[in-house]
N, C-alpha and C positions, 0 to 999 in steps of 0.2 A: 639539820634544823627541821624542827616541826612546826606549821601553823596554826593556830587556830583563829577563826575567824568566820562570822556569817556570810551565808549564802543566799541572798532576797530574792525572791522570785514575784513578779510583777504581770499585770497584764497588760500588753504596748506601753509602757509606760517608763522603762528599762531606763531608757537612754535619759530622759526628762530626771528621772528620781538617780539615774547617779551624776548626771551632770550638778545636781541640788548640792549632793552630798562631796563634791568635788569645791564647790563654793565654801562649802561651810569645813569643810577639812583642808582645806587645798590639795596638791599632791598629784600622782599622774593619773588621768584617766585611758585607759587601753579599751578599747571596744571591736568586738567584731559582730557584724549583723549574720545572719542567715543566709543572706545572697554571696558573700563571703566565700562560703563554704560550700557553692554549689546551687544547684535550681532547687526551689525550697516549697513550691506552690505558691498560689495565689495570696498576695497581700503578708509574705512572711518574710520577703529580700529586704526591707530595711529594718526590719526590727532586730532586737541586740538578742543574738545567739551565746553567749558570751562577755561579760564586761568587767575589768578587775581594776579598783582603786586602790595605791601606795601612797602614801602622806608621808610626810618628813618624818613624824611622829612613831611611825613602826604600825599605822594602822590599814588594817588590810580591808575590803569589803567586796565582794564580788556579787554578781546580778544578773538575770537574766530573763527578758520576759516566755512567759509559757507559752509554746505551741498553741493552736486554739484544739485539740485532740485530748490536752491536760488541763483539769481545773486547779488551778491555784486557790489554795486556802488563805484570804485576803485579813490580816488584823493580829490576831491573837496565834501566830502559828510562829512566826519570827520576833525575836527581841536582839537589842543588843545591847550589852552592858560599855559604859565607858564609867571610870574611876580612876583616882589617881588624887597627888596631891596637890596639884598645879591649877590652885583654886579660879584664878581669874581667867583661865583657858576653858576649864571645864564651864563654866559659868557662861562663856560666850559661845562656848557651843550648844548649852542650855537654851540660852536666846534664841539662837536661829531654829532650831530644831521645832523649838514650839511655835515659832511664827507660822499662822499658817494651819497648828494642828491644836489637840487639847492636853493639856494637863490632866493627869489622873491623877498625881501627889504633888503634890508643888514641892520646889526645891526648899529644902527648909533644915536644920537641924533637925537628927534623929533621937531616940531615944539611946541607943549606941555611939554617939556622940559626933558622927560625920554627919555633914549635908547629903540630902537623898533627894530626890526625885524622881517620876513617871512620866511619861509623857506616851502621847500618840503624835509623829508626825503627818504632815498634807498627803501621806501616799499611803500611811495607815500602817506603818511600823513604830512595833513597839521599840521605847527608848528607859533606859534607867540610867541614870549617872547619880556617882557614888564619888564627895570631897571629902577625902582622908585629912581629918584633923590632925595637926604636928604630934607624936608622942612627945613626951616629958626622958 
């Protein structure tokens, strides 16, 4: 089996922004910090070296925040697509996702005929979800 699946990279903020997304997905959260793994320097033993979300659902997300040696590129470097048919799942996770952050396309009928939207969540990742209309 092959995964695909994002990988967000945060600055201290790891544990905070997948615990979020553990709420809003449910599923398990696995975490290892830094100190974990050994003497890591000043102010890096509890931060998450490592973090991987499984939801019932088959969704994978993994995380971890940067060394302070690495700059993370914070907004527009990470996106993650959610679509599907299962309108009023995606719709609630529309909800939470934007509490908190902004809308850049409101969820809405497209011109392509599915519901689309944009979003920025509170930690500055980008969101799109895509409701597959029934075929005929």
């Amino acid at each position: 089996m092959i995964r695909l699946n994002p990988y967000l990279s945060f600055r201290d903020t790891a544990r905070e922004a997948m615990e979020y997304y553990q709420r809003v997905f449910g599923g398990t959260l696995t975490v290892s910090t830094f100190g974990e793994f050994g003497n890591p320097g000043p102010g890096l033993a509890d931060l998450v070296m490592h973090s991987q979300l499984e939801t019932d659902r088959g969704f994978t997300l993994m995380a971890s925040d940067t060394p302070p040696e690495m700059t993370p590129t914070v907004g527009n470097n990470v996106a993650v697509s959610l679509s599907g048919d299962e309108a009023d799942v995606l719709r609630g996770y529309w909800d939470m996702l934007v509490d908190g952050g902004t809308v850049t396309v409101p969820l809405e009928k497209q011109m392509w005929g599915d519901e689309f939207g944009m979003c920025v969540d509170r930690f500055g990742i980008g969101w799109l979800v895509n409701i597959s209309q029934p075929q005929p």
